[in-house]
N, C-alpha and C positions, 0 to 999 in steps of 0.2 A: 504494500500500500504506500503511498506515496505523501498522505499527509501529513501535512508542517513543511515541507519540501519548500524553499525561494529556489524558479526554474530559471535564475540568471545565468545567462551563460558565459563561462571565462573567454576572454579575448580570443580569437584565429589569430594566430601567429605563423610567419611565412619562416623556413626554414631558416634563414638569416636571425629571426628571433623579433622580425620587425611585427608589430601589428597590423592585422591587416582590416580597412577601410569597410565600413558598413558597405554590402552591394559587392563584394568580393564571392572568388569563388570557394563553393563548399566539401568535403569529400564525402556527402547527397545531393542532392538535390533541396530544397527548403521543403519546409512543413508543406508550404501551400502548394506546389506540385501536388505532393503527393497526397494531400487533400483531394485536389482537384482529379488529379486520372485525368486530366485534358492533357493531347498534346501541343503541347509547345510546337510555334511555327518550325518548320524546316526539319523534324525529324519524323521518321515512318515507326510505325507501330510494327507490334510481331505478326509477319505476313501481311502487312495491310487490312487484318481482323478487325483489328481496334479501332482502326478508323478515326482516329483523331480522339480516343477515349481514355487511352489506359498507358500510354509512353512518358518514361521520366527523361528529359534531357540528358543524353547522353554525355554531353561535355562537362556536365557538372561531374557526373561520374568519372570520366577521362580524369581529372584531377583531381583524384582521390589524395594523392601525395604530397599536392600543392603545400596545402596549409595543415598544421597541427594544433590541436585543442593546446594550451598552458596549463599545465595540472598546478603553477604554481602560483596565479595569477591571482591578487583576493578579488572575494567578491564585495560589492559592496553590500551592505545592510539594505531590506527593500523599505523605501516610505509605505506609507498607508495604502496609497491608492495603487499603486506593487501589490501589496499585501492581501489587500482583497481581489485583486485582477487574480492572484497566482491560489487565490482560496477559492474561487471559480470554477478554474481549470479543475482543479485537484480534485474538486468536489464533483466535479464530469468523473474526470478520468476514474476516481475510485469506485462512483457507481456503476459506471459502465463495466469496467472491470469486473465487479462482483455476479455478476447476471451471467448465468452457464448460459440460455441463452440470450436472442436478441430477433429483433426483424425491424425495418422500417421501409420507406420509398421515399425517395429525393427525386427534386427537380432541377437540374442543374442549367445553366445559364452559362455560356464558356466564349472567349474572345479566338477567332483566327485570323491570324494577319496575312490579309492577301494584296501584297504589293502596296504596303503601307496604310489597306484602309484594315479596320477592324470590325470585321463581321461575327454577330451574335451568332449562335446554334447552342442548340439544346437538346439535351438527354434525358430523361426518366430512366431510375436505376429503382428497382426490388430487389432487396438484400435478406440473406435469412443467414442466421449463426447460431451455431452449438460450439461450445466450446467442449475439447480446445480443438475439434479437428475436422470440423462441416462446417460449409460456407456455400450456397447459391448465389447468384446474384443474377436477373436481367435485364437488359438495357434496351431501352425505346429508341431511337437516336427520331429527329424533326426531319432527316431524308429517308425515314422509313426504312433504315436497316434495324437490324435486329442481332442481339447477341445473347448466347443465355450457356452461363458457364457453371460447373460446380467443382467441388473440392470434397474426397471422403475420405479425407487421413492416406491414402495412396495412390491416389488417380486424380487429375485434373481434364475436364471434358468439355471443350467448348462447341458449342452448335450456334449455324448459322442460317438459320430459316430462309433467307431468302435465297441463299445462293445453293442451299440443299446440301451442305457440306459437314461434317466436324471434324476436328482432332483430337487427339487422347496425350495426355503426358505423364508417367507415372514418375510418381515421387511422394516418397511415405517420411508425414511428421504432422506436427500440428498447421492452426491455420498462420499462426508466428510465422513459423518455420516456410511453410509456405510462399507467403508474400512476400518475404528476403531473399528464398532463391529464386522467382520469379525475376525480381528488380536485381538480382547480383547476373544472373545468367540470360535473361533478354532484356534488361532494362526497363521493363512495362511493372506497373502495378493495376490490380483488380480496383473496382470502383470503389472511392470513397474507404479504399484498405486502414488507413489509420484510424479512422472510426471503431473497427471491428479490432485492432490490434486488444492482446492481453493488458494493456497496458499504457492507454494513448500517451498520459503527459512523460511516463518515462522513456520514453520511446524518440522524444523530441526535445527532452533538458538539452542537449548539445547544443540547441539552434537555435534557441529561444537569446534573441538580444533584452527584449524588453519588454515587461506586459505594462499594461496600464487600464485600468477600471473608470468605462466609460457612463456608466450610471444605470438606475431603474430603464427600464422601458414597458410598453405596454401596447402588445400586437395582436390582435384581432382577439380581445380581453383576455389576455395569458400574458403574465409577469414572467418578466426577463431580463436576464442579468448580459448587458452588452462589455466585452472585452476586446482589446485591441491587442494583437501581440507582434510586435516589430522584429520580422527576421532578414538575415544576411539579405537575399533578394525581393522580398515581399512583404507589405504589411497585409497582416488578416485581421481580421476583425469575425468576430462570433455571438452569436444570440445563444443564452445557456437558460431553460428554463429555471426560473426560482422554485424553491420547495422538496420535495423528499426524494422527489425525480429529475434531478438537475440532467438533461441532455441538450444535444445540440438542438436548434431548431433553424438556424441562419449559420452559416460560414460567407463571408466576401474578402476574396484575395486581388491583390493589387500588387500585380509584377513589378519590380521598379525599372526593370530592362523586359525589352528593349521600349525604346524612348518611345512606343506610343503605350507605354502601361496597359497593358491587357488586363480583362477583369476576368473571374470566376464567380458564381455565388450558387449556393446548393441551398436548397429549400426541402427541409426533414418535416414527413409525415409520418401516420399512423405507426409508431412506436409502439413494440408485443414485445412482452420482456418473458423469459422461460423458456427449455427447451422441449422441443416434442420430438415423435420420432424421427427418427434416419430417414425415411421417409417424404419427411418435410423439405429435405435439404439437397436433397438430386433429381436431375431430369429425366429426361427419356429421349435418348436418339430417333428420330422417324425412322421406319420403313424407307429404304431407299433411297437413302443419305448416303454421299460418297464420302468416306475417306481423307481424310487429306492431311500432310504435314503441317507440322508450323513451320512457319516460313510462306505457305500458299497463301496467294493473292484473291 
C-alpha cells in the first residue's frame, strides 16, 4: 500500500551528473502516454492493429540510458496543497489496488497531427479485470474499426472483426507482468493499462515532477477531487471521485512536445468493482477467422 507516500520525484540526471530540464527525455515514456494508449504522431502500432490506439513512443524508449534517477538527491518537504494533491492519488491508487476485480468503459478523445493541423478521433474502450491475471478489453474506434483483445494468465488473443483476422501470443504471468512485456518487447501498451496496473501510483513515483490540488468540483452532481500532476513531457490533470470510492472519472493530458500540444482526455463510466468468473474475461474467435501474425497489416 502506498499511503503516506510524497510521489516527488528526484531530479533526471544526465550521465555527466548535470540535471536534466523539465520536457527532457525519459527511460519510459510519461504517465500520460501511457495513460492514453494513443499513438503519438509518426510511429506505427504492432502490425498496424492498433491503429493509432495502443503505441508508446519509441524514442522515449530508445533512450533508456540517457538519463538516471539520483538516488541521492533530497527531496523536498511537500506544502499542503502537494499534500492533498498526493493524498488523492494515493487514495485512487490504494482502492483500486484493493479490488480482485474491476470493469469500467471510457470515452476517449485523442489529438493526431496531420501535417501540423491537429485532428480529434475517438475511441470507446470496455475493460474487464481479475486480478492478478485476466484482463479483456474492447475498443470502438469513430472509423469503425474494431479491436477486442484478452489476457488469461498464458495467452494473449487479439480479434479483429472487420478484417476477419486474429493473433495469439502466448506468454504466462500476471496482468503486471503482462503489460511490461508487451511495452518492453513491441513497444505498445493495452488501453488505458495503468488504470488496471496492481498498483497505479507506485508504478509512476519515478515520473511524477509535481502534483498540485486543484480544488472541489462538481460534474453532473458527483463530487470530485481535481489534480494536476506535472510530468517530464506532459501535464495531466485528473477528476478522482470524493468519498469511499475514490476512482478516476476525467484524465486530460497535455503533451508539451511537439509545439502544437496534442491533447488526450478519457471519460470513465459504469464502474463494477468484484471479480466473476473466467468466463467474464475472454472472447471467442468466429468461425472462419484467418490467422495471422503480429506484425500483419
Amino acid at each position: 500500500m502506498t499511503t503516506g507516500r510524497s510521489f516527488r520525484a528526484r531530479p533526471f540526471r544526465t550521465p555527466s551528473g548535470d540535471e536534466a530540464p523539465r520536457g527532457g527525455a525519459l527511460r519510459r515514456t510519461v504517465l500520460a502516454a501511457a495513460l492514453s494508449g494513443v499513438l503519438m504522431p509518426g510511429f506505427a502500432g504492432l502490425g498496424g492493429a492498433f491503429s493509432g490506439a495502443l503505441m508508446l513512443p519509441a524514442a522515449a524508449l530508445a533512450q533508456e540510458n540517457l538519463l538516471q534517477e539520483s538516488e541521492d538527491a533530497p527531496l523536498a518537504p511537500p506544502d499542503a496543497n502537494t499534500a492533498k494533491a498526493d493524498a488523492v492519488l494515493t487514495g485512487m491508487s490504494d482502492f483500486l489496488a484493493a479490488q480482485p476485480g474491476l470493469s469500467f468503459r471510457a470515452g476517449s478523445f485523442f489529438d493526431l497531427d496531420k501535417n501540423g493541423d491537429l485532428v480529434k478521433r475517438f475511441v470507446m474502450h470496455t475493460v474487464k479485470l481479475k486480478r492478478p491475471d485476466k484482463v479483456y478489453f474492447r475498443s470502438v474506434f469513430d472509423d469503425g474499426n474494431i479491436l477486442e483483445g484478452w489476457f488469461d494468465g498464458k495467452r494473449y488473443t487479439l480479434v479483429r472483426p472487420l478484417q476477419k483476422t486474429y493473433s495469439v501470443l502466448d506468454y504466462t504471468g500476471t496482468v503486471d507482468d503482462f503489460v511490461q512485456y508487451m511495452e518492453e518487447r513491441f513497444n505498445i501498451r493495452l488501453p488505458l493499462a495503468d488504470v488496471i496496473y496492481s498498483n497505479f501510483m507506485e508504478q509512476h513515483d519515478p515520473f511524477i515532477v509535481q502534483t498540485s490540488y486543484l480544488g472541489d468540483r462538481t460534474i453532473d452532481n458527483e463530487h470530485l477531487d481535481q489534480v494536476l500532476v506535472e510530468l517530464q513531457d506532459a501535464d495531466w490533470q485528473i477528476w478522482v471521485t470524493a468519498g469511499p470510492k475514490p476512482v478516476p472519472v476525467r484524465f486530460l493530458t497535455t503533451y508539451l512536445r511537439p509545439a502544437s500540444r496534442p491533447e488526450y482526455m478519457a471519460s470513465f463510466y459504469d464502474w463494477k468493482f468484484g471479480a466473476g468468473p473466467d468466463s467474464d474475461y475472454t472472447g471467442k474467435i468466429p468461425a472462419g477467422f484467418t490467422e495471422t501474425d503480429f506484425g500483419h497489416d
